[in-house]
C-alpha positions, 0 to 999 in steps of 0.5 A: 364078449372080448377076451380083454374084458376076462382076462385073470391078473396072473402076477404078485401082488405086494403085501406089506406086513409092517417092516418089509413087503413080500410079493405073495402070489394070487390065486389064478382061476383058470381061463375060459375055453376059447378066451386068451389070458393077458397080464394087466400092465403096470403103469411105468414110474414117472419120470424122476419119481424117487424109488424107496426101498422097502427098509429105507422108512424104518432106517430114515425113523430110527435115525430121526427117532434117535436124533431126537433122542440126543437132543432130549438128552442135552436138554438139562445140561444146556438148561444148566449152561442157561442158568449161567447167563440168565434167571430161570424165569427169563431163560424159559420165557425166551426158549418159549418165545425162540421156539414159538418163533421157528415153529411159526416159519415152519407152520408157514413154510408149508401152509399149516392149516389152523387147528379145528376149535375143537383141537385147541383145547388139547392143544391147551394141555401140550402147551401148559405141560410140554411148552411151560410147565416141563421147562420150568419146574425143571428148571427152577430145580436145576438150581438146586440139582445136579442134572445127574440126580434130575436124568434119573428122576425124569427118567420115569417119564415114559412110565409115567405118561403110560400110566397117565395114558392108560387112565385117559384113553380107558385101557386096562393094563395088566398086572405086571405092568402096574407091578413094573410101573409101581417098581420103577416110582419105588425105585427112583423115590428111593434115590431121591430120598437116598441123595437127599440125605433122607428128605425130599428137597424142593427140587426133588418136588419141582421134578415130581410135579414136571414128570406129571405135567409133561405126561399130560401134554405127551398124552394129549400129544398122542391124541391129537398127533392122530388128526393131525402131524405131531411136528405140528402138534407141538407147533401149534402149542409154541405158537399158543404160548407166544403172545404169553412168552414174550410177555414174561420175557418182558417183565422176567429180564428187567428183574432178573440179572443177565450176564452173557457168557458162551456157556449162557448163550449156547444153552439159551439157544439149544434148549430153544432151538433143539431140545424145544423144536428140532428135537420133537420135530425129528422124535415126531417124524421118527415116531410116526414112521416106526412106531411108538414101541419101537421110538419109546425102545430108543427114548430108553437111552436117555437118562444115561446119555444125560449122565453122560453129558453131565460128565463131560460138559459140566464136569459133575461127579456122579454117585454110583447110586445113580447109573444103577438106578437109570438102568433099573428104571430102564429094566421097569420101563421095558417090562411095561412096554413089553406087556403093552405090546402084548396087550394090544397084540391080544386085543388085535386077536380078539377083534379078529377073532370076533370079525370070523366068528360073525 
């Protein structure tokens, strides 16, 4: 025997503990009598191969999680500038049609492949949820709302695509995270009643039914972003949407009135090419790189960056009402994720001690 052939690795070996790598030494046996020991060579990095620190993903995910989040934010304000110009069913059949069509170059500039049959199902419910249903039953109820009084509703998003998410996939959350989820819906029905002057009104209903269709189409999402990229996820619902899209463009236009204005025309195109596409693009990427606790941390912001907007870009006078009730739907939404986080971190403990035990 050659004394290449026993030799023992003596350096680190990296080990990658979620956010940052540690170098931890490995145990060393001691060497043979007689037989020299030799460190295994590392390959040298290829030429111009790009070097990654180890907290450049997690920087590069929160700024692209966060991206998409401003975009989100702009959605209702831009839908509000929209409206301006065209009929809610014109403007939703052309963000529709837009988006299709830029996610269609995307999916082609990189060689997309075509979905299993299997996947289109789901990719069925993201396209009837997050493509159709969210844009326009919120849309219709801007037409009565403001988009302060919508921020707050919609808000309660997260919280209910993680209830909706815990009934699909079987989960059994804890106490306290139906008592945080069952707080927030008290909380943001309370406001609703309160700026309604004691009484849903259809638009209050509009937003209702899209917080449930657009927890569906997230869930979904979630689900099939495990077989293939999100990105391409809601890339392939547009494109499912499309033929669909353009034909209500062509019966929406002729019988709703179109007046073109900046406002009208820079909404069309932000809901369409932001909020729609580049917006999930970015949150997809960041998520994927982050992970979803820490995305959905930053998608707390959301409703008060929309009242924010609704001040500056549209001029709205928000009640006082409806900061207070954004933050108590964030301190709800926080509490769920905290026990959710906790949860998975018992289970993981449990398999793990199940794994020693046998």
């Amino acid at each position: 025997m050659r004394a290449e052939d026993s030799a023992t690795t003596s350096g680190p070996i990296a080990v990658t503990t979620g956010m940052e790598t540690s170098p931890t030494p490995t145990a060393v046996s001691a060497p043979t009598r007689g037989m020299a020991t030799a460190p295994e060579p590392v390959p040298a990095p290829a030429p111009g191969a790009p070097q990654h620190t180890p907290r450049a993903p997690a920087r590069r995910g929160t700024l692209l999680a966060a991206l998409g989040v401003v975009a989100f934010s702009l959605t209702f304000p831009s839908t509000a500038w929209g409206l301006e110009s065209f009929g809610p069913w014109s403007l939703v059949a052309l963000r529709s049609t837009l988006a299709a069509l830029i996610a269609g170059c995307f999916l082609l500039a990189v060689r997309a492949p075509v979905p299993a049959r299997r996947h289109w199902g789901g990719l069925a419910v993201v396209a009837g949820g997050v493509v159709v249903g969210f844009p326009l039953l919120t849309t219709l109820a801007l037409q009565t709302s403001t988009t302060s009084h919508a921020a707050v509703v919609v808000g309660l998003l997260p919280l209910t695509t993680a209830v909706l998410g815990s009934l699909r996939t079987g989960e059994r959350p804890s106490v306290t995270f139906w008592v945080a989820a069952l707080a927030g819906a008290a909380v943001v029905i309370g406001f609703t009643v309160q700026q309604s002057g004691g009484s849903l009104t259809s638009g209050d209903l509009y937003l209702f039914g899209a917080l449930l269709v657009c927890a569906a189409g997230y869930t979904e999402g979630g689900r099939l972003a495990r077989v293939m990229p999100g990105w391409q996820v809601i890339g392939w619902a547009l494109i499912l949407c499309l033929p669909f899209a353009v034909a209500g463009t062509a019966v929406a236009l002729p019988l709703e009135p179109v007046h073109l204005t900046a406002h009208g025309v820079l909404g069309l195109v932000w809901v369409a090419a932001g909020s729609t596409f580049f917006g999930l693009y970015v949150w997809y990427r960041g998520m994927a790189e982050i992970g979803v606790p820490r995305a959905s941390q930053l998608q707390l912001a959301q409703p008060l960056l929309t009242l924010a907007w609704s001040v500056l870009l549209l001029g709205e006078e928000v009640s006082a009402a409806a900061p207070l009730a954004a933050v108590a739907v964030l301190v709800c939404i926080a509490a769920t994720q905290r026990t959710g986080r906790r949860s998975r971190a018992e289970r993981h403990a449990a398999r793990e001690t199940g794994s020693v035990r046998s």
